[in-house]
C-alpha positions, -999 to +999 in steps of 0.1 A: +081+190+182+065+172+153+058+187+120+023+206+119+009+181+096+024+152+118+005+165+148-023+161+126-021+125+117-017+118+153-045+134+168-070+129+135-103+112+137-101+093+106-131+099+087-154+067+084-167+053+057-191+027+055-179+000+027-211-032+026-201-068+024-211-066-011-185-044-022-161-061-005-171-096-022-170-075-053-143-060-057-125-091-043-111-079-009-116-109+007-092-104+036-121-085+049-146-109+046-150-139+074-163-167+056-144-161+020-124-190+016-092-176+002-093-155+036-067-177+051-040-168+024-037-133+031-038-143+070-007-167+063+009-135+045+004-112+067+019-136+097+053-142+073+052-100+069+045-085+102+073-111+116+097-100+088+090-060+093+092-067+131+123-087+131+140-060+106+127-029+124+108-021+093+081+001+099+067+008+058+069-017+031+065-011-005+043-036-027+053-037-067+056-062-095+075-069-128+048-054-148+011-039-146-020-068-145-007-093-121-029-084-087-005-059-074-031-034-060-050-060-049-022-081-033-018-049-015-046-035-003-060-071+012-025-076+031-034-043+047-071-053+056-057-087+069-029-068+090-052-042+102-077-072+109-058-102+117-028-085+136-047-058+150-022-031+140-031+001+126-021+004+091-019+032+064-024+021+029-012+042+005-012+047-030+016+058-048+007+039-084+001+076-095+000+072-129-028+043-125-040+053-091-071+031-081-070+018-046-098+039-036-121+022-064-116-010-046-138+004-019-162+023-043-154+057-029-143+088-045-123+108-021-128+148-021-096+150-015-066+133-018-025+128-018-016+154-044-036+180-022-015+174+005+017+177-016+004+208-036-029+224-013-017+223+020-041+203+032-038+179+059-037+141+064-068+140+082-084+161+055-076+133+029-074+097+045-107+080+053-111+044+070-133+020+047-151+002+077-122-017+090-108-007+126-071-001+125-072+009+086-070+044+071-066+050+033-047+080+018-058+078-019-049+094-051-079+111-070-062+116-103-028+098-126-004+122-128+018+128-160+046+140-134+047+106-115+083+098-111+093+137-101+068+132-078+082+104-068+114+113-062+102+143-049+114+158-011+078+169-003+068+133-009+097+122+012+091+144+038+053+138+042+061+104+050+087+108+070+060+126+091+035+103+089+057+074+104+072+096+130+033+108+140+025+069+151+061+046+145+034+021+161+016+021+126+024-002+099+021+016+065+016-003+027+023+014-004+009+002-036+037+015-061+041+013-096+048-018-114+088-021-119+084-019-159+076+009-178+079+045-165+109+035-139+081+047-108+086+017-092+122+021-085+116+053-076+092+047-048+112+017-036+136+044-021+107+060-001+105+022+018+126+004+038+109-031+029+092-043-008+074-074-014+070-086-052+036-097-068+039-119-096+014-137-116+016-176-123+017-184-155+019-145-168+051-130-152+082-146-174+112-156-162+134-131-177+108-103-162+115-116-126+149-117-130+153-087-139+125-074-115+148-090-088+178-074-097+165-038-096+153-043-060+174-038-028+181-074-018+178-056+022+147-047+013+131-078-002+107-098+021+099-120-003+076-130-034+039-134-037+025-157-067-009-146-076-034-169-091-022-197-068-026-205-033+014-208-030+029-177-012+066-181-017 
């Protein structure tokens, strides 16, 4: 029998909530936008992902970068729309950047509720996610940074909440926005609570030495691959 919070997820009706075409243009999530021209990137990366996750049996994947202000939120929450969209596969974006939470802003919403309730409320999944008008999507924000980010991190009631989230629906693909590699070490952290990671890095901003050594912190097994923002090369 699943986890009570598990049997939640599954059988939750995701709250709706109705996101315009002008917040979407923006706020830049133009995954979710027909006729945006740079559309078409995020559908080429999603393609090269889902195939990747599929082939590997990976089921959550974990998007970071070598430092904050390179597109990394971004990066991640328009790969979800375009999975959820493109690939018609349900998809549970995430946000564990908890000491600079702000995926929800994207969509102009201020959840009631959100993750650190279920870690420290009790409350439910389907008490905290909401679906920003995209079928297939449902968003599980964070409402407030958190001085206690990499505990929480590394935390077993973070690990475990997961855990029942993908065993709920191992159909559904979930993206995490975690911290930037840099800094406070949260990005490492999270990486363990993935079993894939895809890199955002900024052309003509990320340095060399900050890739490399970005690159050597992360599981090579894990690594799908690298995403160059500001450019219309995904590598």
């Amino acid at each position: 029998m699943l986890p009570r919070k598990a049997r939640r997820v599954q059988q939750a009706c995701v709250p709706y909530v109705p996101v315009s075409k002008d917040v979407f243009e923006r706020n830049r999530l133009v995954a979710a936008i027909a006729d945006n021209v740079h559309r078409e990137a995020y559908s080429v990366l999603q393609a090269n992902v889902v195939e990747q996750m599929t082939a590997r049996n990976c089921v959550s994947l974990g998007v970071t970068s070598p430092e904050t202000g390179v597109g990394k939120t971004l990066t991640a929450i328009n790969l979800a729309i375009s999975i959820a969209i493109q690939a018609s596969r349900r998809v549970l974006l995430l946000d564990l950047d908890l000491e600079n939470p702000n995926v929800h802003s994207y969509f102009e919403h201020e959840p009631k509720y959100g993750l650190e309730d279920c870690l420290f409320e009790n409350k439910s999944i389907e008490d905290v996610v909401f679906s920003p008008a995209i079928d297939g999507l449902a968003v599980l924000a964070v409402k407030g940074s958190s001085r206690n980010a990499t505990q929480i991190l590394k935390s077993g009631s973070l690990r475990k909440l997961i855990d029942a989230i993908i065993t709920a629906d191992p159909d559904r693909l979930v993206v995490v926005d975690l911290p930037a590699i840099r800094g406070t070490g949260g990005g490492l952290a999270g990486e363990s609570l993935v079993d894939s990671t895809l890199l955002v890095v900024e052309d003509g901003e990320t340095t060399e030495a900050h890739l490399r050594a970005a690159l050597a912190t992360i599981c090579d097994v894990k690594l799908l691959g690298t995403v160059l923002n500001r450019t219309e090369t995904v590598l």
